[in-house]
C-alpha positions as a Python dict, from the first residue, in 0.01 Angstrom:
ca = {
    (1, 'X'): (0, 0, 0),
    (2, 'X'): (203, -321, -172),
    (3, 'X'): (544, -299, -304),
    (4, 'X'): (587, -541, -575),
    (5, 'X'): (890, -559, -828),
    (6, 'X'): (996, -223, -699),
    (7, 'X'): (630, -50, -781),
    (8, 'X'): (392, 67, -516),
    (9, 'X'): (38, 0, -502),
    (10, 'X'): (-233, 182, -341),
    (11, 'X'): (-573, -13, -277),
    (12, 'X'): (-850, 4, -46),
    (13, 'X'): (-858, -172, 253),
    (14, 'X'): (-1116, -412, 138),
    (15, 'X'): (-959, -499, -215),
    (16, 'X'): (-588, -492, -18),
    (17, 'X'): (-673, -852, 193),
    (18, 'X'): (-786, -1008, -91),
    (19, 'X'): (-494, -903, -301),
    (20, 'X'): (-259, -947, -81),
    (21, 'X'): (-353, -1342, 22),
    (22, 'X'): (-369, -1450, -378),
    (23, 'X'): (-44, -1271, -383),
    (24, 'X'): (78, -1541, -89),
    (25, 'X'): (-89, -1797, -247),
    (26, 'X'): (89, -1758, -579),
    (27, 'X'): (424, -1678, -414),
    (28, 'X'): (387, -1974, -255),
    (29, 'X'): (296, -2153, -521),
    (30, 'X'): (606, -2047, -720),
    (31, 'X'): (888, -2158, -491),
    (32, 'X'): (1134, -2391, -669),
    (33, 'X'): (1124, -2747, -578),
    (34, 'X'): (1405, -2959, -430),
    (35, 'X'): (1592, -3106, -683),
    (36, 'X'): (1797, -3428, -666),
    (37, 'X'): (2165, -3469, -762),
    (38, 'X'): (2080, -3677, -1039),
    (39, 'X'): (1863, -3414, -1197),
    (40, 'X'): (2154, -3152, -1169),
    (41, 'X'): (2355, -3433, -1359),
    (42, 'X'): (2111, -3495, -1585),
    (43, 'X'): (2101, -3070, -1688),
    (44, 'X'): (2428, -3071, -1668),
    (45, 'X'): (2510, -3345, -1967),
    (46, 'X'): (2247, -3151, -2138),
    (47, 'X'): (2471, -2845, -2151),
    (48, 'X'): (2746, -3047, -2229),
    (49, 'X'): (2575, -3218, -2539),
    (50, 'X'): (2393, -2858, -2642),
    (51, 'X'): (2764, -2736, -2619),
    (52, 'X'): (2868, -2991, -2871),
    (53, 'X'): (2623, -2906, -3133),
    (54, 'X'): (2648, -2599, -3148),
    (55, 'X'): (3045, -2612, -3190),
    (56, 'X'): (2923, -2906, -3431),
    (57, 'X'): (2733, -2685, -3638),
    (58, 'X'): (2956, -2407, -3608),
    (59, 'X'): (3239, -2562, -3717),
    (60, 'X'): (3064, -2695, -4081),
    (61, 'X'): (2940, -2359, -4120),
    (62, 'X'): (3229, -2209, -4137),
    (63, 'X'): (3386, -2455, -4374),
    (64, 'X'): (3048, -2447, -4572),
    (65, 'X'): (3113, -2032, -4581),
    (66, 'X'): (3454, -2091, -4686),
    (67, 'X'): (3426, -2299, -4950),
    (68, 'X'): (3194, -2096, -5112),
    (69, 'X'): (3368, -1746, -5074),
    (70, 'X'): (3710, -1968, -5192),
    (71, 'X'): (3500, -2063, -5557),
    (72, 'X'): (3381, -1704, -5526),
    (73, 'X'): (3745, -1564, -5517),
    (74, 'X'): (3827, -1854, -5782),
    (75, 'X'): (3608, -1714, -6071),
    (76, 'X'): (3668, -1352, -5987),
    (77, 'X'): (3818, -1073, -6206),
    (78, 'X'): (3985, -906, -5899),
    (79, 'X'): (4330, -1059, -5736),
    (80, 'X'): (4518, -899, -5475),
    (81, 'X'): (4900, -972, -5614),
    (82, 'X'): (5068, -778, -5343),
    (83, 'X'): (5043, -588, -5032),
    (84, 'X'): (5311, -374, -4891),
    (85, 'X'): (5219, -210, -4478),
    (86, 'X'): (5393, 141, -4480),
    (87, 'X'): (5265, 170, -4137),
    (88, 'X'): (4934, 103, -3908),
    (89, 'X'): (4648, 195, -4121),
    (90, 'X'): (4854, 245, -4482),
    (91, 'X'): (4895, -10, -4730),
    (92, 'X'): (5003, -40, -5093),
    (93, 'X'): (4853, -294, -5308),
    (94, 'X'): (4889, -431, -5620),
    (95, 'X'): (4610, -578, -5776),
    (96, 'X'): (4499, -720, -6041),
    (97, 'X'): (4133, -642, -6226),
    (98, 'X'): (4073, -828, -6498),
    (99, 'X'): (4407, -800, -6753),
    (100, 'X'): (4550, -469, -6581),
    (101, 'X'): (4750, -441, -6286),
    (102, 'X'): (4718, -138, -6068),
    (103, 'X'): (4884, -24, -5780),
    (104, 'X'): (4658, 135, -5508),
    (105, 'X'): (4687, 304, -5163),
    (106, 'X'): (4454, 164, -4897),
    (107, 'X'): (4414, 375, -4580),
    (108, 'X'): (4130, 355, -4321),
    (109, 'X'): (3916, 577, -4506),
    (110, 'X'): (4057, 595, -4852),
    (111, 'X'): (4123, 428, -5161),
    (112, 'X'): (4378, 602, -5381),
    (113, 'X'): (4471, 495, -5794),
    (114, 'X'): (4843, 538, -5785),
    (115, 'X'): (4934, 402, -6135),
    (116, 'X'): (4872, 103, -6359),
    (117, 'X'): (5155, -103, -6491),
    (118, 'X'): (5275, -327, -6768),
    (119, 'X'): (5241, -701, -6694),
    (120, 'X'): (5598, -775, -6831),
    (121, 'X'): (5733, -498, -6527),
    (122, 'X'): (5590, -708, -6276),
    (123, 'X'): (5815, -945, -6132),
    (124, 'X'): (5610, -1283, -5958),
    (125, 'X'): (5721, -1584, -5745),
    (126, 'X'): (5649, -1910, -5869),
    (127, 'X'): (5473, -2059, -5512),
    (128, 'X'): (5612, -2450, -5475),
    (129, 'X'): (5348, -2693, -5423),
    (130, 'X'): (5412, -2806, -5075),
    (131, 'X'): (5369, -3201, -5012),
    (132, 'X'): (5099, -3293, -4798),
    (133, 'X'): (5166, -3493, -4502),
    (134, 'X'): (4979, -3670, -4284),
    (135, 'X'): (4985, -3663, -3892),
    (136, 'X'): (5214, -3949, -3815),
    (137, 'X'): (5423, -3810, -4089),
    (138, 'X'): (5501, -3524, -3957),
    (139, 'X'): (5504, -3647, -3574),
    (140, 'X'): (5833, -3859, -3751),
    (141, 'X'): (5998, -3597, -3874),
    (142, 'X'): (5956, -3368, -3572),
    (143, 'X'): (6078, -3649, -3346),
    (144, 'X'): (6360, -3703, -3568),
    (145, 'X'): (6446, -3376, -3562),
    (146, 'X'): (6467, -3414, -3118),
    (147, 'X'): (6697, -3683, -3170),
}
């Protein structure tokens, strides 16, 4: 009887010693090797660098993805205008598909056509093009503000 990898074997006596010594053999055989520090350095910066490819790659992805779903959104016939939370899973939107404007109610399960109104009854903000700064810009400002 052998017990190997939690499974039981029953051989003959005969086929038992000769199973059991290439079993040795390859067990011995299969023992790890002493590594030096240097090789645990060497695995470890290899990690490191395999770390920073893949957050590489991950980050243009994403801005790859977005980009596209933005031009997506850009060309689209459907705009969300407005959303208003009445509580945790109920919302009220008003959207926009094609020239009508609707207003619908959004819960977890279910989409529900409230109404559809006039485009002179809908009152929109005019959204202020906001000046882009750079870093050091900013970092003045915010210091200035300390002072």
């Amino acid at each position: 009887m052998i017990l190997l990898n939690n499974t039981v074997i029953f051989l003959q006596s005969s086929q038992s010693d000769d199973l059991l010594n290439k079993l040795n053999q390859t067990a011995e055989k299969a023992t790890p090797g002493n590594f030096s520090a240097w090789d645990n350095i060497f695995q470890l910066l290899g990690l490191c660098i395999l770390l920073v490819v893949i957050l590489i790659a991950a980050y243009y992805t994403s801005r790859f993805v977005g980009k596209y779903k933005l031009g997506q959104l850009r060309s689209s016939n459907f705009e969300v205008i407005e959303s208003y939370k009445i509580n945790f899973n109920h919302l009220l939107l008003l959207v926009r598909i094609a020239d009508k404007y609707m207003v619908l109610g959004v819960s977890k399960d279910h989409i529900t056509f409230i109404t559809e109104l006039d485009k002179d009854k809908i009152l929109t903000r005019e959204v202020k093009e906001v000046e882009k700064l750079s870093f050091n810009q900013i970092l003045e400002r915010f210091k200035s503000k300390k002072e």
